[in-house]
C-alpha positions as a Markdown table, in Angstrom:
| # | Residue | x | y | z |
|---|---|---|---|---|
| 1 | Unk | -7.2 | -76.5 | 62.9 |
| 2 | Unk | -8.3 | -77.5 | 66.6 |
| 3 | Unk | -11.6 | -74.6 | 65.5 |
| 4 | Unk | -12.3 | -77.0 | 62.7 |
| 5 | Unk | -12.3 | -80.4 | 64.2 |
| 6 | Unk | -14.2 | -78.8 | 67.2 |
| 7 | Unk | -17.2 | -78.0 | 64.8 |
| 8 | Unk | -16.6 | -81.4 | 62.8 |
| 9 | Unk | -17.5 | -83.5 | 65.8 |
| 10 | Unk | -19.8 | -81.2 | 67.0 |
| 11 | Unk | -21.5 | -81.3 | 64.1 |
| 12 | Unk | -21.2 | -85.1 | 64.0 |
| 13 | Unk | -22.6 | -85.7 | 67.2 |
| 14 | Unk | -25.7 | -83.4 | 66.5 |
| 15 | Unk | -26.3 | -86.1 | 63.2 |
| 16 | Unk | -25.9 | -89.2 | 65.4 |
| 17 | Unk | -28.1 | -87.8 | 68.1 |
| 18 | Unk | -30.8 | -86.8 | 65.0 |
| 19 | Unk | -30.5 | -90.2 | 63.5 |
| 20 | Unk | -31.2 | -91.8 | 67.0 |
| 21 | Unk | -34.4 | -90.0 | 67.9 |
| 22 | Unk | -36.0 | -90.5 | 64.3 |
| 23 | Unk | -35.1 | -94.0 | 64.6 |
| 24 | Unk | -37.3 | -94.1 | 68.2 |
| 25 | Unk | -39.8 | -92.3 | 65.9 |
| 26 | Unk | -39.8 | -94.8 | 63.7 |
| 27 | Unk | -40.2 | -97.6 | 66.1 |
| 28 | Unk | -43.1 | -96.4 | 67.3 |
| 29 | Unk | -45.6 | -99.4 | 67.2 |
| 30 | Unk | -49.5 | -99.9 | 68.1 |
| 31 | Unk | -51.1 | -99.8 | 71.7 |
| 32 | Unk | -49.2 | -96.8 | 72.3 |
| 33 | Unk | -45.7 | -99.0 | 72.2 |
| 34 | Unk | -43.0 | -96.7 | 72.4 |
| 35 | Unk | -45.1 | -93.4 | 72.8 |
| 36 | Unk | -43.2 | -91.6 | 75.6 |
| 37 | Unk | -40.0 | -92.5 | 73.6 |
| 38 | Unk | -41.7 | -91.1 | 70.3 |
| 39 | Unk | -42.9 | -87.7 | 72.4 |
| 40 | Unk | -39.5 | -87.2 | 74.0 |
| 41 | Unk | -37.5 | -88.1 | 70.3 |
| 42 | Unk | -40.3 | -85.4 | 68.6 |
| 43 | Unk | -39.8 | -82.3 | 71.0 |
| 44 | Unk | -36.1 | -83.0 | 70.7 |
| 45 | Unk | -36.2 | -82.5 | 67.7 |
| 46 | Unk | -38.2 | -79.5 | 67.3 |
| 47 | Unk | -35.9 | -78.0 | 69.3 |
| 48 | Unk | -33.4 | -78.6 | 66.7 |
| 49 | Unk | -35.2 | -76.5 | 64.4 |
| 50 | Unk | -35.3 | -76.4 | 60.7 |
| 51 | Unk | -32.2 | -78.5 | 60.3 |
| 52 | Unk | -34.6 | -81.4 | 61.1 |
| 53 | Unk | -36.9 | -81.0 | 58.5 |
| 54 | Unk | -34.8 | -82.5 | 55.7 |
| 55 | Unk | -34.3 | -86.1 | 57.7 |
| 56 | Unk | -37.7 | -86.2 | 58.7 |
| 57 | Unk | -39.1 | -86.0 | 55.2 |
| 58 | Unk | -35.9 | -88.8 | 54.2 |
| 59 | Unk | -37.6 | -90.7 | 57.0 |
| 60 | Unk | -41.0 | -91.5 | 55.8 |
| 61 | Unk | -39.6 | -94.2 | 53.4 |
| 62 | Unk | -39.9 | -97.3 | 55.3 |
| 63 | Unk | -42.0 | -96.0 | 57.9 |
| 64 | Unk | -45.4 | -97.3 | 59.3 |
| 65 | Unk | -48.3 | -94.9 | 58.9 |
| 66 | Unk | -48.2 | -94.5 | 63.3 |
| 67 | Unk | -44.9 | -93.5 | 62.9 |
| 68 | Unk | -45.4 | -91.1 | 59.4 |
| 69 | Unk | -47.6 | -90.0 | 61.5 |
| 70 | Unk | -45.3 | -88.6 | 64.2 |
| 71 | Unk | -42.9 | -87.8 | 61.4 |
| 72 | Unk | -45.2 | -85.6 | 59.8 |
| 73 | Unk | -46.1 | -83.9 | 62.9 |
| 74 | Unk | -42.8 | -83.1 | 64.1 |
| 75 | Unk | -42.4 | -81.6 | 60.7 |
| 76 | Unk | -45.3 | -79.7 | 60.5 |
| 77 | Unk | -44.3 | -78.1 | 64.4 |
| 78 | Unk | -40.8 | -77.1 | 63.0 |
| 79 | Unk | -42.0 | -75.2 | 59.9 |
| 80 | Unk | -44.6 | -74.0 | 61.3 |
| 81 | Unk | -42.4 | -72.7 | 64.3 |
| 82 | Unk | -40.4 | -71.0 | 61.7 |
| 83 | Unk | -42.5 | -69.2 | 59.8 |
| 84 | Unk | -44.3 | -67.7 | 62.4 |
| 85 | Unk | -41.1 | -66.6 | 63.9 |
| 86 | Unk | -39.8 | -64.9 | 60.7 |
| 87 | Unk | -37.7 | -67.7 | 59.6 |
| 88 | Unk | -37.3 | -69.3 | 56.4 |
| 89 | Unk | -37.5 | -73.1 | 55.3 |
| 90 | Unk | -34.5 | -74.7 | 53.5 |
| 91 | Unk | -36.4 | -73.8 | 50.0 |
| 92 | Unk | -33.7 | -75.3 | 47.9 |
| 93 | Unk | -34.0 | -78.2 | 49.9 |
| 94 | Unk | -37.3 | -79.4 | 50.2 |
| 95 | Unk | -37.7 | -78.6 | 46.6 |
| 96 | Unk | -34.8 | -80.3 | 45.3 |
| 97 | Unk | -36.6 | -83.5 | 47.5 |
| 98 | Unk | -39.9 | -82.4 | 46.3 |
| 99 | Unk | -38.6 | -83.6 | 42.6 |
| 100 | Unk | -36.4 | -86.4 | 43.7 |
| 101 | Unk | -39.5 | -89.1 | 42.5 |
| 102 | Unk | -37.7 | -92.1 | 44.5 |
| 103 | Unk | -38.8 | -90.2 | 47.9 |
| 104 | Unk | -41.9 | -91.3 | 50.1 |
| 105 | Unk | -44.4 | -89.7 | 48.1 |
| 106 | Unk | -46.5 | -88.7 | 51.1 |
| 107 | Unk | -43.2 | -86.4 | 52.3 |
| 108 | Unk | -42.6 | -85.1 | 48.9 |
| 109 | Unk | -46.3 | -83.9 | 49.3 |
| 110 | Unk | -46.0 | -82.9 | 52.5 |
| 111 | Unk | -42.5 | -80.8 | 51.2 |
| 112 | Unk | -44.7 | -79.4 | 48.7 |
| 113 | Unk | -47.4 | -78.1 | 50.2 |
| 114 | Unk | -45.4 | -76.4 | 52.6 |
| 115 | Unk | -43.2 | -74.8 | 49.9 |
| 116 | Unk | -46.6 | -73.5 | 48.5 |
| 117 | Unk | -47.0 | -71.7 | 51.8 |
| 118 | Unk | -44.5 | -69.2 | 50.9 |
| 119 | Unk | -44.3 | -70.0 | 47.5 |
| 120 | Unk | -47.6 | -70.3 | 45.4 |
| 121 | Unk | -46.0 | -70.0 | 42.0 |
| 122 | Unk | -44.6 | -73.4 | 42.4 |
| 123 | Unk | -47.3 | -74.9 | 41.5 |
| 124 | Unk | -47.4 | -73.9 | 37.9 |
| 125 | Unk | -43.4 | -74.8 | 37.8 |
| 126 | Unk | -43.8 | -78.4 | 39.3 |
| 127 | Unk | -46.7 | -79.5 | 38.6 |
| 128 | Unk | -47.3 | -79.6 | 35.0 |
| 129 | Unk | -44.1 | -82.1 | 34.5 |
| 130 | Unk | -45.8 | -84.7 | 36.9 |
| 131 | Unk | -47.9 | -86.4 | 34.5 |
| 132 | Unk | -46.1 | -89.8 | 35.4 |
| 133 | Unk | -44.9 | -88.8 | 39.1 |
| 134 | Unk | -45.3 | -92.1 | 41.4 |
| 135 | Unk | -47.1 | -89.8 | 43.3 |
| 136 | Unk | -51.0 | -90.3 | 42.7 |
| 137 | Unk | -51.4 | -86.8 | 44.4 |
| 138 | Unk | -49.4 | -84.9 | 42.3 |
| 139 | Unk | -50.6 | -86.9 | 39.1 |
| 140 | Unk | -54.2 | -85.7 | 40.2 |
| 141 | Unk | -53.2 | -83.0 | 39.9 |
| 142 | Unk | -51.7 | -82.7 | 36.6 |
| 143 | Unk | -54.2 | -84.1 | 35.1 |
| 144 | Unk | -56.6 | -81.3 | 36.7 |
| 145 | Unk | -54.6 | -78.8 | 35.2 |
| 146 | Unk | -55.1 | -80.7 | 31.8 |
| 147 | Unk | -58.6 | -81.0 | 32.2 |
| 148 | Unk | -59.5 | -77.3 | 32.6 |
| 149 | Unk | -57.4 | -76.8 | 29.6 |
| 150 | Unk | -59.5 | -79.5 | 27.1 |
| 151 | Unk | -62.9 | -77.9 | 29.2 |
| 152 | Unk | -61.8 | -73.9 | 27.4 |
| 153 | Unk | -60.2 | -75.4 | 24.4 |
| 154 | Unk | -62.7 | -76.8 | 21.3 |
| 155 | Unk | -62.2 | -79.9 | 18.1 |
| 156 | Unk | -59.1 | -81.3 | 18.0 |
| 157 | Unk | -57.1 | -79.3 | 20.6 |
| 158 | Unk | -59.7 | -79.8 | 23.3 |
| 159 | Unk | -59.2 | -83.9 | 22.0 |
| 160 | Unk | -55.4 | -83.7 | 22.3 |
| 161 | Unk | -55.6 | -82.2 | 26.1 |
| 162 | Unk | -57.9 | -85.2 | 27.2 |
| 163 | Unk | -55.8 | -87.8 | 25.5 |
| 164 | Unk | -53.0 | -86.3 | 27.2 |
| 165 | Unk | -54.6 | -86.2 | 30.8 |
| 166 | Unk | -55.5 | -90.0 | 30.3 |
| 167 | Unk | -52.1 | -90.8 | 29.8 |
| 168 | Unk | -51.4 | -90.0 | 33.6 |
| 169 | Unk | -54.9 | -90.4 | 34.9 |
| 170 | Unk | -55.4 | -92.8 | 38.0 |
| 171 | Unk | -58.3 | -91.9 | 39.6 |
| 172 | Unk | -61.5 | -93.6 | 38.8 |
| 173 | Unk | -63.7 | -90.3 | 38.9 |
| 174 | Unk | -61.2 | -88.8 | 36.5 |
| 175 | Unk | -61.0 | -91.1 | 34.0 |
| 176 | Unk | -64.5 | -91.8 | 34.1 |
| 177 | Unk | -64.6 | -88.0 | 33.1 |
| 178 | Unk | -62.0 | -87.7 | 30.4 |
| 179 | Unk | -63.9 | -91.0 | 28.9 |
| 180 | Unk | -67.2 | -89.1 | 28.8 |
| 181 | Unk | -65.2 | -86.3 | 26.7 |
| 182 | Unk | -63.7 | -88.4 | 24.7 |
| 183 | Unk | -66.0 | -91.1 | 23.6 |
| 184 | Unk | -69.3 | -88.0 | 23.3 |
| 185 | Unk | -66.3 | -86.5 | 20.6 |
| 186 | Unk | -65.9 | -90.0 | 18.7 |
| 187 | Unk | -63.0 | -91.5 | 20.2 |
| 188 | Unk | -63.0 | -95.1 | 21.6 |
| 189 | Unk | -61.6 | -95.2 | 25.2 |
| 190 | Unk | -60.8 | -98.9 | 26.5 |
| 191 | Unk | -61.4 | -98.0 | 30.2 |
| 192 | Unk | -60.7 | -101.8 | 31.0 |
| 193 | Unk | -57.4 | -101.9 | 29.3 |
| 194 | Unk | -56.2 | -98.3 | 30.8 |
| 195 | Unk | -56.8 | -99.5 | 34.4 |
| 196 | Unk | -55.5 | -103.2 | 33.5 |
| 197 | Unk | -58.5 | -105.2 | 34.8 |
| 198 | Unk | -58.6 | -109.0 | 33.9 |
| 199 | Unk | -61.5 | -109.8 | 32.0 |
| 200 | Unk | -61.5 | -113.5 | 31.0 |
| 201 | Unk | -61.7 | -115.9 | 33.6 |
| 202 | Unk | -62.6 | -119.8 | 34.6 |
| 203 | Unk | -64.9 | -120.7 | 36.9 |
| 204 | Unk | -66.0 | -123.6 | 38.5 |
| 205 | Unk | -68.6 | -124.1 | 41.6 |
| 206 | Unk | -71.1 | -123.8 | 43.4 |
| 207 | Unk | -69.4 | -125.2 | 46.4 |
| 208 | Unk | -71.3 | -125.5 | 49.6 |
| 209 | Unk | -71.3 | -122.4 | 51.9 |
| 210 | Unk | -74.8 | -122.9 | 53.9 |
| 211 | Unk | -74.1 | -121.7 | 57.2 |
| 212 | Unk | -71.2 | -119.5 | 55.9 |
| 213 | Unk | -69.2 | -122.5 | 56.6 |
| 214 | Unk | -67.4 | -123.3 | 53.1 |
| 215 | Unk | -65.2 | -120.3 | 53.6 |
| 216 | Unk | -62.3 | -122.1 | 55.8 |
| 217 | Unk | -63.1 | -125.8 | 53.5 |
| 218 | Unk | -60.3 | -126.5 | 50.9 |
| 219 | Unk | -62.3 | -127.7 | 48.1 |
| 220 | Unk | -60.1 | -129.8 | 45.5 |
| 221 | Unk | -59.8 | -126.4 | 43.4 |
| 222 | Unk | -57.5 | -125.2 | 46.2 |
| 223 | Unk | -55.1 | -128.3 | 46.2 |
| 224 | Unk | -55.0 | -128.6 | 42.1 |
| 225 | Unk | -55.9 | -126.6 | 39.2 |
| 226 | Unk | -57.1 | -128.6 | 36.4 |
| 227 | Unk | -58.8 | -126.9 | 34.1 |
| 228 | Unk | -60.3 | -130.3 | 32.6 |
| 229 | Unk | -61.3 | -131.5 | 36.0 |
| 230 | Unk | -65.2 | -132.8 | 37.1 |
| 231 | Unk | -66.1 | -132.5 | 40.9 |
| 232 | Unk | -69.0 | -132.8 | 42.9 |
| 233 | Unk | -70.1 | -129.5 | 44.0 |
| 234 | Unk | -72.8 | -127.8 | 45.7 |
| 235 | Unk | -75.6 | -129.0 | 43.2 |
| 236 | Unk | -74.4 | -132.2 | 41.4 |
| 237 | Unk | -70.9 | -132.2 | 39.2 |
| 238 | Unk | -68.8 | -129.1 | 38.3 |
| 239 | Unk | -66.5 | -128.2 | 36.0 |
| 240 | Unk | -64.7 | -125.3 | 34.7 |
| 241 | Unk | -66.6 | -123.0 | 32.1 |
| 242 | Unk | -65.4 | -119.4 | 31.1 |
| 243 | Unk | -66.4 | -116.5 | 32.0 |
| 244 | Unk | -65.2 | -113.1 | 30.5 |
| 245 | Unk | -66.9 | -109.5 | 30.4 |
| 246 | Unk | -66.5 | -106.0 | 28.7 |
| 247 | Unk | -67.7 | -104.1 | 31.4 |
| 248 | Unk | -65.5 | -101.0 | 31.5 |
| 249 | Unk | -64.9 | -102.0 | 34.7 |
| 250 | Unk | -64.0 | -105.8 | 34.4 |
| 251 | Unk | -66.6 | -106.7 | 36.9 |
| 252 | Unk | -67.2 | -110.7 | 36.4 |
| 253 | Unk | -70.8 | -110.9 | 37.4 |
| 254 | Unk | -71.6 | -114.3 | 38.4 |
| 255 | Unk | -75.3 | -113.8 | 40.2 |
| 256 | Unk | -76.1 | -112.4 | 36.8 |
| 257 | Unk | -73.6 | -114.3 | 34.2 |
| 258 | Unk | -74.4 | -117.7 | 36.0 |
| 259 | Unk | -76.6 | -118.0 | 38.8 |
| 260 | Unk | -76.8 | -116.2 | 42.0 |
| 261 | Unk | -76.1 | -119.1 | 44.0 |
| 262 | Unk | -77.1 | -119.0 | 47.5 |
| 263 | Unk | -74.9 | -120.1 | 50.4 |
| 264 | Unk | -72.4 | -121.2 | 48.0 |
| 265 | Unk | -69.1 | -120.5 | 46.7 |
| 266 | Unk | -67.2 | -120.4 | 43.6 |
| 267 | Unk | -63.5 | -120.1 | 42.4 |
| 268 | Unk | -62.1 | -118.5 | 39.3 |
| 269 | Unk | -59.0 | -118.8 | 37.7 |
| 270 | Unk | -56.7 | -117.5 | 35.3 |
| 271 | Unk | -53.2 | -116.5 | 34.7 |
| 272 | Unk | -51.1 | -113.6 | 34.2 |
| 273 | Unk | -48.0 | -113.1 | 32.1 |
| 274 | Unk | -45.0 | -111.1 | 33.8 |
| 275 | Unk | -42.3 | -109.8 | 31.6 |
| 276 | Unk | -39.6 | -109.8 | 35.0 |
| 277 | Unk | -39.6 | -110.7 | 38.4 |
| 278 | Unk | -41.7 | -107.8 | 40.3 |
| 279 | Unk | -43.5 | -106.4 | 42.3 |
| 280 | Unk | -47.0 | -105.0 | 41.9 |
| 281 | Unk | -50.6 | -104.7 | 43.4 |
| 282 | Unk | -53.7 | -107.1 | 42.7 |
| 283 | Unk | -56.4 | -104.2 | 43.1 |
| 284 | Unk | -60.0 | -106.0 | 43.8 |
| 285 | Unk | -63.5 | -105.2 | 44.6 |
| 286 | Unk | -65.9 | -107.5 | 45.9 |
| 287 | Unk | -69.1 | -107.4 | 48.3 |
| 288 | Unk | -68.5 | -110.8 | 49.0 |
| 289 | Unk | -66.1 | -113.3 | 51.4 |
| 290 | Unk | -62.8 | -114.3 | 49.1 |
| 291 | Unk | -59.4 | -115.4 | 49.1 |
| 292 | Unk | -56.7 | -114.7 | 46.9 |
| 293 | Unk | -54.0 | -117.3 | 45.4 |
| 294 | Unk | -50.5 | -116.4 | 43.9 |
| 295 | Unk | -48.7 | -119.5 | 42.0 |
| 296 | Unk | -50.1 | -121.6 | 44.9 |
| 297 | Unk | -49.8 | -119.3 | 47.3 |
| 298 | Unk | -52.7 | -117.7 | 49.6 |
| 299 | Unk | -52.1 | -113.8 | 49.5 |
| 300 | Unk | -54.9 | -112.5 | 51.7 |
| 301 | Unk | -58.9 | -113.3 | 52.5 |
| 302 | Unk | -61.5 | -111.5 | 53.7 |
| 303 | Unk | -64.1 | -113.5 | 55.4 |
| 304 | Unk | -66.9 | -110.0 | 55.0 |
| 305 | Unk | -70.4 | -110.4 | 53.2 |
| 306 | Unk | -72.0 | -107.4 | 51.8 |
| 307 | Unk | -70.5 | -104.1 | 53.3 |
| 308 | Unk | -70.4 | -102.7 | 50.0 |
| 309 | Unk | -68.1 | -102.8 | 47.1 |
| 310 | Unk | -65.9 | -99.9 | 44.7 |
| 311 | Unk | -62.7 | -100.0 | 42.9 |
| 312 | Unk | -59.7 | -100.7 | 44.4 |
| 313 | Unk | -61.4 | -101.9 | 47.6 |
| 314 | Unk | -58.8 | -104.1 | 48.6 |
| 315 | Unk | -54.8 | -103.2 | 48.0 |
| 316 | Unk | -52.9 | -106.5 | 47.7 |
| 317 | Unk | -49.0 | -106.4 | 47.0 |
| 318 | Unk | -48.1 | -109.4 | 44.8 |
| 319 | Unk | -44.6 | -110.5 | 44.2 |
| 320 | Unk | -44.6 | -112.0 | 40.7 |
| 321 | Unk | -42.0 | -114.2 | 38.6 |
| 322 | Unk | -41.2 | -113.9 | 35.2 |
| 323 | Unk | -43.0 | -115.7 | 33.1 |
| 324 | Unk | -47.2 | -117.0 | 33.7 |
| 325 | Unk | -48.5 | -116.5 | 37.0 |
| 326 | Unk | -52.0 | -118.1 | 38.3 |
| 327 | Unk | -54.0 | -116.6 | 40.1 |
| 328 | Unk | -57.2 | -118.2 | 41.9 |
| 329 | Unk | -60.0 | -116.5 | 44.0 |
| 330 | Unk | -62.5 | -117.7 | 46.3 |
| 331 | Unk | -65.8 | -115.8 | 46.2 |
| 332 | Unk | -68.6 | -116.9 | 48.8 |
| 333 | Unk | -72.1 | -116.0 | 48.9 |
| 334 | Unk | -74.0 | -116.2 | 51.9 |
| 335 | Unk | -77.7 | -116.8 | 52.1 |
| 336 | Unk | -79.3 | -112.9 | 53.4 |
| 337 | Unk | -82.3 | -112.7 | 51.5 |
| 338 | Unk | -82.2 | -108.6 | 52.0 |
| 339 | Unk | -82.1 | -106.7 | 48.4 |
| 340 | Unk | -78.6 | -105.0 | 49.1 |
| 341 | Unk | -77.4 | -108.6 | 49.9 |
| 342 | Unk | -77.9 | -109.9 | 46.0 |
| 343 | Unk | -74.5 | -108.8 | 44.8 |
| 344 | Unk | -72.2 | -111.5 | 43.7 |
| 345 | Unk | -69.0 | -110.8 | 41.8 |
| 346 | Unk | -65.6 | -109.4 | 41.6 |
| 347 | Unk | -63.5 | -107.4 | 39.8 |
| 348 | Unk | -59.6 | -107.5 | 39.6 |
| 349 | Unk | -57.0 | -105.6 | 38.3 |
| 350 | Unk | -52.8 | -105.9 | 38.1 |
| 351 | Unk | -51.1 | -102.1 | 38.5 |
| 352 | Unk | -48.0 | -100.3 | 40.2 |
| 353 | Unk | -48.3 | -98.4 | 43.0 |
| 354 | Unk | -49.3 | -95.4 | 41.7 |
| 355 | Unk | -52.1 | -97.2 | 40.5 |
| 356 | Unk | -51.4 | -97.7 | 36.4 |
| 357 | Unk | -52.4 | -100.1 | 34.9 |
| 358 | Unk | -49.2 | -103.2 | 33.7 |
| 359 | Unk | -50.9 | -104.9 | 31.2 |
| 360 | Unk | -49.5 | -109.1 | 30.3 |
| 361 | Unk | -46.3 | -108.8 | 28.9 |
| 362 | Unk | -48.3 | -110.2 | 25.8 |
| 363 | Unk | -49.1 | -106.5 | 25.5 |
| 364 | Unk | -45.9 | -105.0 | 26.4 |
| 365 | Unk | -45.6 | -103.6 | 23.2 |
| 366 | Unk | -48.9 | -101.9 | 23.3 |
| 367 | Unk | -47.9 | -100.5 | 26.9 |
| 368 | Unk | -47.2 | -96.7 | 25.4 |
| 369 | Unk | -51.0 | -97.3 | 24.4 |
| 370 | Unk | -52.0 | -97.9 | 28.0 |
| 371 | Unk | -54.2 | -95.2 | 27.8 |
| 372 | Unk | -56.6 | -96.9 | 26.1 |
| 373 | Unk | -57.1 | -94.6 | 23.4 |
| 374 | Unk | -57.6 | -96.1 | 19.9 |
């Protein structure tokens, strides 16, 4: 009995100690804050070998990217310690947190590709069922796997595999492939509605912006939205009008839908329906200065002009409440004459993490249909 309770507190203190050095890991911070500590915590515990592994990967959820960082490197010493030394990883392990989707899904990849190591045939055991992971990585993957099955197959079974890889598809180049397919075969593919952009907006403006100096001015849009309100803008009176667009892409275009305003600004407005209380991402692209409004409340600005623009260019978390949500933007145009400075509009979509699109809960019926497909 004295044998057992020996190891017991042995084995005790061994957790405590690994808990305490991954929490110094963790609080790692910027301007190499806490980097000795981080060093000393990492090379402790690649001493501890392969028992590590397991609570390093746990780890990531919460953590900062510095810190992942150190997480993933202190991982990647251990295993690779191992195998070179003719050890083995805890397979049953890592794989059994490989499928456990609540995980960070940068360790479950990290896991993974490590299992594949020693492992290859993994791949075509996991990665078929992770059509709908959380992870975008390993749905990328999935859907590849889909795609060179609908690229051999012909008619309707080469249709079937690209409906199916849409269904987890979250990458812009992808989709943008599978809606090729699809569409050159007959099919109509609602691109706009399977990424969830917002495509009918009010707008109201120009606002001054000479001199890129409207950016930090609250115009009245900012204190109040009504819809039915006249103000003296850049030009003479303004007033809401709407604007909406089919582009696949949902891009509201207002230097070519309206004017191209120069030094000015303009808001848009409209409103989003949440089923629940959650939490989710406002995805925008935008070459121009903007700021973002939730119910009332500014989410994030970017005072930038013209370094480019793509999908998904800016990640914004968004807690939303059940029921209609508003949401307002600020879009400024500054007066560069140059022919790559022209651009003026925005796109914005409403997803989860992974990138999928959650459509109004007007549409929550239609949400097995995100896809798009009709």
């Amino acid at each position: 009995m004295k044998t057992i309770a020996v190891a017991i507190a042995a084995a005790c203190l061994i957790s405590t100690v690994q808990a305490d050095e991954i929490d110094v890991i963790k609080s790692v911070g910027d301007f190499s804050k806490g980097t000795a500590e981080a060093r000393a915590a990492s090379d402790a515990l690649v001493k501890g070998g392969s028992r590590n592994l397991l609570p390093l990967l746990k780890a990531f959820n919460g953590s900062s990217v510095l810190a992942s960082n150190w997480l993933r490197s202190t991982f990647e010493t251990i295993a690779d310690a191992e195998i070179k030394s003719g050890g083995s990883l805890p397979k049953d392990d890592l794989l059994k947190f490989v499928k456990t989707t609540s995980e960070s899904p940068a360790a479950r990849r990290l896991a993974y590709e490590w299992l594949l190591k020693r492992s290859p045939q993994l791949e075509d055991q996991l990665i078929p069922g992770m059509l709908q992971d959380p992870s975008p990585e390993f749905r990328r993957d999935a859907v590849n796997r889909l795609l060179k099955v609908a690229e051999t197959a012909t008619g309707d079974d080469a249709k079937a595999a690209y409906r199916n890889a849409l269904k987890g598809a979250v990458h812009e180049d992808q989709v943008k492939k599978i809606a090729k397919a699809l569409r050159d075969a007959g099919d109509e593919v609602n691109i706009q509605q399977h990424f969830g952009f917002l495509p009918s907006w009010k707008v109201i403006g120009p606002f001054d912006n000479k001199d890129m100096k409207g950016f930090p001015v609250a115009y009245e849009p900012e204190n109040t939205i009504d819809l039915a309100a006249e103000y003296d803008g850049q030009l003479g009176k303004v007033k809401w009008v709407p604007l909406s667009t089919d582009d696949d892409y949902g891009i509201i275009d207002i230097g070519k839908q309206l004017e191209n305003y120069k030094g000015s600004l303009m808001y848009a407005t409209t409103t989003y329906t949440s089923a629940t209380d959650q939490n989710l991402e406002f995805r925008l692209g935008t070459p121009n200065a903007w700021k973002l409004w939730v119910n009332g409340k500014l989410i994030f600005e970017r005072e930038e002009y013209h370094r480019g623009t793509r999908m998904d260019q800016y990640k914004v978390p968004v807690t939303l409440t059940a029921g209609q949500n508003t949401i307002l933007l600020k879009i400024c145009q500054n007066e560069q004459d140059q022919s790559w400075a022209q651009d003026y509009h925005f796109q914005l979509r409403v997803c989860d993490s992974t990138g999928s699109a959650v459509p109004p809960s007007s549409n929550t019926a239609k949400r097995d249909n995100a896809t798009g497909v009709n």
